[in-house]
MIZA-891797 format. One record per residue (C-alpha): x, y, z; residue in three letters. Coordinates in steps of 0.001 Angstrom, whole numbers, plus 500000, padded with zeros to 6 digits. Layout:
! MIZA-891797
XYZALA;...
//
This chain:
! MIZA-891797
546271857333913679UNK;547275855320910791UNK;550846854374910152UNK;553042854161906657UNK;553903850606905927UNK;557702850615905183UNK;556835848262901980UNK;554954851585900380UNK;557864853747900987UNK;560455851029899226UNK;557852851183895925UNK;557563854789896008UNK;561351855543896122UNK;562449852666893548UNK;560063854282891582UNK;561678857191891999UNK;565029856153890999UNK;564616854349888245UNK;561890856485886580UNK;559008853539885682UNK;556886851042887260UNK;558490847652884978UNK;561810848605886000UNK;561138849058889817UNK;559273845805889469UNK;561835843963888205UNK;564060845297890907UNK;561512844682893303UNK;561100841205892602UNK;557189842245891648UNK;555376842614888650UNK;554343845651887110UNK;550959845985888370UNK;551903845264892036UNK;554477848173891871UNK;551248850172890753UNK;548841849117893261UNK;551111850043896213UNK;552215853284894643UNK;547648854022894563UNK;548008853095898300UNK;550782855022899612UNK;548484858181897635UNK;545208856925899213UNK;546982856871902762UNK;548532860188901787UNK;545569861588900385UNK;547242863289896953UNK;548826861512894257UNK;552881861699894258UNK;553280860359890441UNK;552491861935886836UNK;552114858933884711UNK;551922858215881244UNK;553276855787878617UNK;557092856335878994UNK;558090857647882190UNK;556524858451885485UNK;557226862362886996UNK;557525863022891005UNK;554643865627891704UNK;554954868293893935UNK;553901865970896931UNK;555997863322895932UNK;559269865395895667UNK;558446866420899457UNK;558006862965900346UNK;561554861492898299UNK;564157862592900570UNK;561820861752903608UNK;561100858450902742UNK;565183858142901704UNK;565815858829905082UNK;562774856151907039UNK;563913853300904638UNK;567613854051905736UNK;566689854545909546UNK;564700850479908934UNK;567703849390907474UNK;569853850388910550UNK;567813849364913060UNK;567590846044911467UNK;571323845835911283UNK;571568846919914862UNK;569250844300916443UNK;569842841413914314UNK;573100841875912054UNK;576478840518912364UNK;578515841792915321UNK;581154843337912949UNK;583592846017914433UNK;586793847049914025UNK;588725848247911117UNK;587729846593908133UNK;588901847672904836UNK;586399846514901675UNK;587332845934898372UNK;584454846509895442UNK;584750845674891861UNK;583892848888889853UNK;581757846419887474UNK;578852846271890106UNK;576590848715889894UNK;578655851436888838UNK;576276854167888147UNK;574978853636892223UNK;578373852953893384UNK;578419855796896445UNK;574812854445897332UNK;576169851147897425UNK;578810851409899705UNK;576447853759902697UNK;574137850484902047UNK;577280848540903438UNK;577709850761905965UNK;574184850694907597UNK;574387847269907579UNK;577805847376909304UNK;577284849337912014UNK;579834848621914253UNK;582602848230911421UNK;585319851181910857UNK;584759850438906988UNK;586736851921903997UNK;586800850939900677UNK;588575850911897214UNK;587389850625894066UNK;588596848720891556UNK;588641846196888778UNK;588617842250890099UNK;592110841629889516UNK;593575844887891359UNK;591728844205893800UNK;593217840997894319UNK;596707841826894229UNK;595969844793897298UNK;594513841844898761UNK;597866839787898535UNK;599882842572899755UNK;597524843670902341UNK;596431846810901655UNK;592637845114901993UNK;590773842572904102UNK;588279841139901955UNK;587258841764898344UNK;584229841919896231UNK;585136840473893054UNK;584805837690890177UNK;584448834419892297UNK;587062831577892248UNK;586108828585893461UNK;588388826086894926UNK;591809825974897406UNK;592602829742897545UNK;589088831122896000UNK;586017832678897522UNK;583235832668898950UNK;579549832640896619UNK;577501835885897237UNK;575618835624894023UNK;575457836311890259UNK;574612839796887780UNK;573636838354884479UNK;575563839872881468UNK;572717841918879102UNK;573052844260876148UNK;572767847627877268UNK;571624850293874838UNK;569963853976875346UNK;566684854458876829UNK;565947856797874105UNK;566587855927870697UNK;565794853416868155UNK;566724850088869164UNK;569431847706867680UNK;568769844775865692UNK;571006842010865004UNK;572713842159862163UNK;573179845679862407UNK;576996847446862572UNK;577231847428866852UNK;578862850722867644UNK;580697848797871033UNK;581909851279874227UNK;583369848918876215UNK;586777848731878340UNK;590096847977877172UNK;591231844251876973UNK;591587842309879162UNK;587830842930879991UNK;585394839689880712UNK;582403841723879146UNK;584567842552876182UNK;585428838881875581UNK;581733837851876167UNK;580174840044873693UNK;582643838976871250UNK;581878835177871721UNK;578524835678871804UNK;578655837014868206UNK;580940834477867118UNK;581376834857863159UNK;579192838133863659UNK;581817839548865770UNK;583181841324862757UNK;579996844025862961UNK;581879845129866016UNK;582764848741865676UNK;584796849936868717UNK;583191853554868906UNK;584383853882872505UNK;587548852552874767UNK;587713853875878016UNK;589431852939882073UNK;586175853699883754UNK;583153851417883811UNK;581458854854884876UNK;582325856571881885UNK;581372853604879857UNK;577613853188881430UNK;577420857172881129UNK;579063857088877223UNK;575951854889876252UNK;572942856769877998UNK;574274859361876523UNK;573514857750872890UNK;577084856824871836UNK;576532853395871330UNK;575767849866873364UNK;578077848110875851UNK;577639844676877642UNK;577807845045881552UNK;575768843708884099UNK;571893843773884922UNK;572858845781888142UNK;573868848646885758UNK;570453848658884599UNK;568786852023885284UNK;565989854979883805UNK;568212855974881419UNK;569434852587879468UNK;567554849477879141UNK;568289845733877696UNK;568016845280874037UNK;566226842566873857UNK;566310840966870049UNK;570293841455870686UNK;569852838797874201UNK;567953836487871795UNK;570331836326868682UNK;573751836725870967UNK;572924835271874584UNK;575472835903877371UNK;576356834233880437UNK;576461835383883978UNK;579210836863886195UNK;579623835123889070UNK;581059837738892583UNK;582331836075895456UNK;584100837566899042UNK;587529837113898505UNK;590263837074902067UNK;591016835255904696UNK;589625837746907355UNK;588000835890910325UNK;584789838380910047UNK;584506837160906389UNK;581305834602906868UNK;579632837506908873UNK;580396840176906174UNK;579175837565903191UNK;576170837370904644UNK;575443841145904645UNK;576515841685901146UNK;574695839109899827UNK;571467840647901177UNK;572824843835899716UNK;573356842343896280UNK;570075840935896222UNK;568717844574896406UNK;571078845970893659UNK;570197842621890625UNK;567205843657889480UNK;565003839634890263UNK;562896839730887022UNK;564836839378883722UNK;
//
């Protein structure tokens, strides 16, 4: 009897979720054409294909919309049996702060992620933008925090980075610098606010504020939706918006930097499981 390699599964549901082959590549840390050629495995093994393809998108067949929710569930059931043989030995109550910045269209996926690879933790978490988040950690309301890093006396601990792109619809015609930018975008004080308008510089005056909003949700959801472009970060990338390119030429951005913010003695043990999380969530190819 033949088994499934795990490896198949992880192609065939990131895929899945973000509707193409280049985009689970670049999430996968694999090119295009790898994606493909385990995708044409997993069907050989399986003996019926699981994908329409053509130019633009890729559609689950009736096979492969069976096989999405079971191979959900195997690639969870790996990741806790990894966690439970060779993770941290985390337990206890441990209350997690996330910034809302990071991923925010996969946020509830995000945090089970944390969870399977905290087994023995009592987690809970709040939401919220970096510098809430740091006052409940002052007053105690949290134990640790994922947010902007600060190094130095009093700052946190590197997990990693989630480069700053221009984010536009999926669907659409594209925008070209030089064009009016219709901006959705948070309300100042907002880092990706301020970087889009540096990056502009004198061109910043083709800003047109089309959308202000609190969420980061309703922001991500405001441009897929066709309302305009925004500037977040690559792990907001998804099926439904992609990077305008021509825009990261003429008005490059930097990076934002996320550390583990608190003082909590399981903080080293917890840093090391979110930045294996994070590495799964920043798509590797740019």
């Amino acid at each position: 009897m033949q088994d499934i390699d795990i490896d198949l599964l992880r192609c065939f549901v990131t895929v899945a979720e973000v509707n193409g082959f280049t985009e689970a590549g670049a999430r996968l840390g694999r090119s295009q054409s790898a994606v493909s050629v385990r995708i044409r495995k997993l069907e050989e093994l399986l003996e019926q294909p699981l994908l329409n393809r053509n130019s633009r998108y890729v559609q689950l067949t009736e096979a492969g919309r069976r096989l999405l929710p079971k191979a959900r569930d195997m690639l969870q059931a790996s990741e806790r049996l990894l966690a439970e043989m060779r993770g941290p030995d985390v337990s206890g109550a441990l209350r997690i702060g996330v910034v809302e910045y990071f991923a925010p269209h996969r946020m509830p996926d995000l945090l089970q992620t944390m969870e399977r690879h905290l087994p023995g933790a009592d987690l809970s978490f709040r939401v919220g933008l970096s510098s809430s988040l740091r006052d409940a950690l002052a007053a105690g309301q949290i134990d640790l925090a994922l947010a902007l890093h600060e190094p130095g006396e009093g700052g946190s601990l590197y997990l990693g980075t989630d480069p700053m792109v221009w984010i536009e619809p999926a669907d659409g015609p594209a925008l070209h610098p030089g064009d009016t930018v219709p901006l959705c975008m948070m309300r100042a004080p907002c880092a990706y606010r301020t970087a889009a308008a540096e990056a502009m510089g004198r061109d910043q005056s083709l800003i047109s504020d089309v959308l202000i909003a609190d969420s980061v949700g309703y922001v991500r959801s405001a441009v897929a939706a066709g309302l305009g472009v925004t500037v977040l970060g690559a792990s907001s990338l998804g099926p439904d918006v992609r990077i305008n390119r021509e825009m990261m030429r003429a008005y490059p951005l930097p990076q934002i930097t996320l550390g583990l913010h608190g003082t909590d003695p399981r903080r080293d043990q917890v840093a090391n499981v979110l930045k294996e999380v994070l590495a799964q969530q920043v798509p590797r190819q740019m």
